[in-house]
C-alpha positions as CSV (number, residue, x, y, z in Angstrom):
1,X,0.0,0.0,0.0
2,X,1.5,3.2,-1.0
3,X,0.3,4.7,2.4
4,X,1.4,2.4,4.8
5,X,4.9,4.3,5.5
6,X,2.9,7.1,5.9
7,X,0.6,5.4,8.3
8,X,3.2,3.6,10.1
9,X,4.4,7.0,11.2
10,X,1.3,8.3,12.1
11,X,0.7,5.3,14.6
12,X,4.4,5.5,16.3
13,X,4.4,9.4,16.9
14,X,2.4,8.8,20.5
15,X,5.4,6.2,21.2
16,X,7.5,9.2,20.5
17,X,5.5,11.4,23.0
18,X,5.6,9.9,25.9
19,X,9.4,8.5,25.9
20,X,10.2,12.2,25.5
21,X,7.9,13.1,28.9
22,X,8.4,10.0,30.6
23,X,9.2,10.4,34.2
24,X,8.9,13.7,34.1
25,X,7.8,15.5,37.5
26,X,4.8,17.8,37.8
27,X,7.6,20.9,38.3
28,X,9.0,20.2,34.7
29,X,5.2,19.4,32.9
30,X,4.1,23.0,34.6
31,X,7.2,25.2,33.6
32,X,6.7,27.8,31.4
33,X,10.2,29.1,29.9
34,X,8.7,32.6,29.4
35,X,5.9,34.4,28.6
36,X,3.5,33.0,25.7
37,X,5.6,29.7,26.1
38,X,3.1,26.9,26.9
39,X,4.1,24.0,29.3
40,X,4.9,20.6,28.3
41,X,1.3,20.0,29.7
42,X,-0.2,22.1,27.7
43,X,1.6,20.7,25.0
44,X,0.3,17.0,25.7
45,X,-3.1,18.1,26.2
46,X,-3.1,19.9,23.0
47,X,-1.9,17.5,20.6
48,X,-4.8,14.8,22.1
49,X,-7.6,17.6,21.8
50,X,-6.3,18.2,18.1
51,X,-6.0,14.7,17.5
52,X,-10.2,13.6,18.6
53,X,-10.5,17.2,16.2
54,X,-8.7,15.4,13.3
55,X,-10.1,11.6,14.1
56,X,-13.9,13.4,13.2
57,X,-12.6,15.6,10.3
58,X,-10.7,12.4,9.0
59,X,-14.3,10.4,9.4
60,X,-16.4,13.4,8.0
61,X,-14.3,12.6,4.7
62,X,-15.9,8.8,4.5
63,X,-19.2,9.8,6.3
64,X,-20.1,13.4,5.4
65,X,-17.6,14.3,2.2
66,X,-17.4,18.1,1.8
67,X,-18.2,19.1,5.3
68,X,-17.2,21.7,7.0
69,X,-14.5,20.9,9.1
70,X,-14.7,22.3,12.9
71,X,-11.7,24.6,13.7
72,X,-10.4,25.3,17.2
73,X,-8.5,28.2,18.2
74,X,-5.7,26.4,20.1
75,X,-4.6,29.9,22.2
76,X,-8.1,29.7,23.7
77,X,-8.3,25.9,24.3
78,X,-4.9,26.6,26.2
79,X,-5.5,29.8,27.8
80,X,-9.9,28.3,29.0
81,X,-10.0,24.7,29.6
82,X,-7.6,24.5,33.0
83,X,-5.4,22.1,30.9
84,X,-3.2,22.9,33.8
85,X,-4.8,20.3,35.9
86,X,-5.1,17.3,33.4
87,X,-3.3,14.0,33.7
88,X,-0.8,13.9,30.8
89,X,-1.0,10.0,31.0
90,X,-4.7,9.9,30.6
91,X,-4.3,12.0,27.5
92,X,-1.3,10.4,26.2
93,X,-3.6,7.3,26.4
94,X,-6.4,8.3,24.6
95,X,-4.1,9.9,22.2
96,X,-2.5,6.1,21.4
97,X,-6.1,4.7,21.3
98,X,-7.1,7.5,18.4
99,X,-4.0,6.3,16.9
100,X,-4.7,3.1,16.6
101,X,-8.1,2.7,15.4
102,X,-7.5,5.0,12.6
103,X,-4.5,3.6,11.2
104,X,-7.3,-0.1,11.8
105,X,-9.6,1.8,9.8
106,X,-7.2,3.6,7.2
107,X,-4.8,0.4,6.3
108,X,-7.7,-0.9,4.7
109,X,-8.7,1.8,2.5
110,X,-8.2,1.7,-1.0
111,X,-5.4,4.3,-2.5
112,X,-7.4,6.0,-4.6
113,X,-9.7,7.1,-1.8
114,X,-7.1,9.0,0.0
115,X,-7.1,12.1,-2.6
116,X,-10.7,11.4,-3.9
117,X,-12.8,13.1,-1.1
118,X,-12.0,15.9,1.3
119,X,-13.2,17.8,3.8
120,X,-13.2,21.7,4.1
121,X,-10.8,23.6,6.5
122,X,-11.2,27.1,6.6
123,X,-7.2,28.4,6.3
124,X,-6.4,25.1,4.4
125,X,-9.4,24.7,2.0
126,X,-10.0,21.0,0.7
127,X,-8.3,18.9,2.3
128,X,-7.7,15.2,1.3
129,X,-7.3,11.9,3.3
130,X,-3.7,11.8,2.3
131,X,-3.1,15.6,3.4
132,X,-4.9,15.5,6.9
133,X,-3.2,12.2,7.5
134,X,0.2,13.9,6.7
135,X,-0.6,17.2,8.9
136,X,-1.1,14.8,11.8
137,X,1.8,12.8,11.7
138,X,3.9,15.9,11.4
139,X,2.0,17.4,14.5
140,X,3.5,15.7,17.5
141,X,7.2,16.0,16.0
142,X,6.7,19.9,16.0
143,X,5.5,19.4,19.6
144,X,8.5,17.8,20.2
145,X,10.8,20.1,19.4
146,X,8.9,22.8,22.0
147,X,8.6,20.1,24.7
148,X,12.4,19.6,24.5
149,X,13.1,23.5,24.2
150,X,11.6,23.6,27.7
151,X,13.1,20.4,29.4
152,X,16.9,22.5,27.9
153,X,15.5,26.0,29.4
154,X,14.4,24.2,32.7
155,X,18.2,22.9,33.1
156,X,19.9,26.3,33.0
C-alpha cells in the first residue's frame, strides 16, 4: 500500500510522545520558559484535543464528504479549559487509542480514496485523506521540538 509508510508514522508518533515526557515531574510538565511559552502539559493536552478534532474531520471525509471541518482556536483551548490540571497519562492514552483505530480503519482503505474526497478547513481549504493524515503525523514531531526547548531551558 503506497500509504502504509505514511501510516506507520502516524501510529508510532504517540510512542515518541511519551518517551520524551516519561518520568517527568509535575515541576517540569508546569514550567513555562517565558511568557507565551506553553508548558509541556499544555503541550500534551493539546496534541490529544487536536488529534479527537482530526479523528472526526478524517471520518467526515468517508461519512459526510465536503463538510465543513470544525476549527479550534488552540490559544483559547490553552488559555480556557484548565489544561493545567489534566493527567498527561490519561491524555497520552487516549491519544494512542485515536492512533490506533484510525491507522485499523485507514490500512484498509483503498489508494485512490485517500485524494478522492475531502473535507473543508477554513485556512487550508480541501483537504484530502492523504493531506490530513500527513498534517497529523507531522504534529507531535513539531511538539516535540517545543517540549524539548523547555526540558533544555528548565536545566539552566
Amino acid at each position: 500500500m503506497k500509504y502504509e509508510a505514511l501510516l506507520t508514522d502516524f501510529l508510532n508518533g504517540p510512542k515518541e510522545l511519551e518517551r520524551e515526557v516519561e518520568g517527568i515531574g509535575n515541576d517540569l510538565a508546569d514550567f513555562r520558559p517565558f511568557e507565551g511559552a506553553w508548558t509541556i502539559r499544555e503541550h500534551v493536552v493539546h496534541v490529544t484535543d487536536s488529534e479527537i478534532n482530526n479523528f472526526i474531520r478524517w471520518k467526515s471525509i468517508f461519512g459526510q464528504p465536503r463538510s465543513n471541518a470544525y476549527v479550534i482556536d488552540e490559544e483559547a483551548w490553552v488559555k480556557n479549559m484548565r489544561y493545567t490540571a489534566a493527567s498527561m497519562d490519561k491524555y497520552l492514552k487516549v491519544l494512542r487509542l485515536l492512533r490506533e483505530i484510525t491507522y485499523d480503519y485507514l490500512i484498509e482503505v483503498d489508494e485512490k480514496e485517500w485524494n478522492d474526497a475531502y473535507f473543508v478547513h477554513t485556512t487550508m481549504g480541501m483537504v484530502t485523506l492523504e493531506k490530513a493524515i500527513t498534517v497529523y503525523t507531522n504534529h507531535i514531531p513539531f511538539h516535540l521540538d517545543h517540549i524539548r526547548r523547555n526540558k533544555k531551558l528548565w536545566l539552566k
